[in-house]
C-alpha positions in Angstrom: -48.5 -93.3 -39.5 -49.8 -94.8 -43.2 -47.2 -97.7 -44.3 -45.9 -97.7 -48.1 -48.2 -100.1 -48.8 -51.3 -98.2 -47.7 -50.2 -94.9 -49.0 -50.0 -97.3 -52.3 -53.1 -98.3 -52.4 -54.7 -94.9 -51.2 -52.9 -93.2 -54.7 -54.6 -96.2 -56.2 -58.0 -95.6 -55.2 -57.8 -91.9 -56.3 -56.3 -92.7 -59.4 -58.7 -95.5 -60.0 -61.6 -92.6 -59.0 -60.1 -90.2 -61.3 -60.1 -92.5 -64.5 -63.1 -93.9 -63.8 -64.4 -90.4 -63.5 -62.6 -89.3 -66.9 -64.3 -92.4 -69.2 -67.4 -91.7 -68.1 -67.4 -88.4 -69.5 -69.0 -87.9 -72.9 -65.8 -86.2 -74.6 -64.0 -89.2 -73.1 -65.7 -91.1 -76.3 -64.9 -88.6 -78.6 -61.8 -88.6 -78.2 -61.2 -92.4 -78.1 -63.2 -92.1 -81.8 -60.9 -89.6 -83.4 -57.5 -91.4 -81.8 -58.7 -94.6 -83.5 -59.4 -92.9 -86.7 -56.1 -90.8 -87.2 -54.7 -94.4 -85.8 -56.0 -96.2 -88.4 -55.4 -93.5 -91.1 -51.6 -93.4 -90.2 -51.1 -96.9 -90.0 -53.7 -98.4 -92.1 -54.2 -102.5 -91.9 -50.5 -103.0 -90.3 -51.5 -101.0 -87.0 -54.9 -102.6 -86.6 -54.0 -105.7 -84.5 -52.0 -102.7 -82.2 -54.8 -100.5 -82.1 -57.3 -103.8 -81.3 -54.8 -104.9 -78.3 -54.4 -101.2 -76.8 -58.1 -100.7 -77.0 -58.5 -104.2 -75.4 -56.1 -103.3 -72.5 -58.2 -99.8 -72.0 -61.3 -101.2 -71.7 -60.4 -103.9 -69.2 -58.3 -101.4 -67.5 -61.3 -99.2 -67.6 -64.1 -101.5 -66.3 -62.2 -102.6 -63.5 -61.9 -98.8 -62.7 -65.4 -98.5 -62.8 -66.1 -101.6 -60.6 -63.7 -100.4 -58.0 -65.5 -97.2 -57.7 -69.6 -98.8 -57.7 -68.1 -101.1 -54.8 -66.9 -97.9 -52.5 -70.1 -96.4 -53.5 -72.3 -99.5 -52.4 -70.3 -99.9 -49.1 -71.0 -97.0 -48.0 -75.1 -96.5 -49.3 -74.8 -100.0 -47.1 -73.3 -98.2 -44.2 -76.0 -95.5 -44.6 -78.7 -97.9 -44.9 -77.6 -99.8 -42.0 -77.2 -96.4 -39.7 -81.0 -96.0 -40.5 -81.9 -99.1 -39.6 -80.1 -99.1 -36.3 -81.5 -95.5 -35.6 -85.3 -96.5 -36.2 -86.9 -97.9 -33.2 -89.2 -100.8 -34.2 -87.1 -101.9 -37.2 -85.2 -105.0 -36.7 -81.5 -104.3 -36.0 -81.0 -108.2 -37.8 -81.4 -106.4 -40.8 -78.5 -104.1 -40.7 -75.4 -105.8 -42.4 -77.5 -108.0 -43.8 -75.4 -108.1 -47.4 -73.0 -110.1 -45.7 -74.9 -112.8 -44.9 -75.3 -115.8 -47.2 -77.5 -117.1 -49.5 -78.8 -119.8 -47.2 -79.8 -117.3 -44.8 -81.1 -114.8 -46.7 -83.4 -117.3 -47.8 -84.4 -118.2 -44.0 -84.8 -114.4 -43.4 -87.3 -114.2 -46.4 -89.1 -117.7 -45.0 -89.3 -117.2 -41.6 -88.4 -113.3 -41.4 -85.7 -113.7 -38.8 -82.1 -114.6 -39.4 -80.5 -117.9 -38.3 -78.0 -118.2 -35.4 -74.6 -119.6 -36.3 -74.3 -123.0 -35.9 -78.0 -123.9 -36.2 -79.9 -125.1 -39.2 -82.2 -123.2 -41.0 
């Protein structure tokens, strides 16, 4: 049974999918155009600073919508990746999950081609 918290954060995601999904769409920046114009052209110079701190908000709002959807999308072509790796006899299992490692020893791997063990140095 899913707690508040993660049924919370489930709407999230989709929500976050859905917007993300919505700016990306070409009539998404049409129609940001035209409400900035008839903004402007109802409230001339008084409702610029408004119109400058909504837009501000939106695109923040917006890019982290974006980032939160690229990062589900790279976990799982990671997950994918990783399966094929694991599935392929003769390729190096070391490899799979290797974006968690760090930068230390991703630069052994490239060096030496094999990834340190914990608690020994590279």
């Amino acid at each position: 049974m899913a707690t508040f918290a993660h049924k919370l954060y489930l709407l999230g995601c989709r929500v976050s999918d859905r917007g993300a999904n919505l700016a990306g769409h070409p009539a998404a920046i049409a129609t940001v155009a035209l409400f900035c114009g008839v903004w402007f052209l109802v409230s001339g110079q008084a409702g610029e600073n408004m119109l400058t701190l909504i837009l501000s908000v939106l695109a923040i709002t917006l890019t982290q919508m974006v980032l939160n959807q690229q990062k589900r999308s790279e976990a799982a072509l990671h997950m994918k990746i990783d399966e094929l790796i694991l599935a392929k006899s003769g390729a190096r299992d070391e490899l799979a999950g290797i974006e968690r490692k760090t930068e230390d020893e991703l630069e052994a791997l490239r060096r030496t081609g094999r990834v340190p063990t914990e608690g020994k140095p590279c």
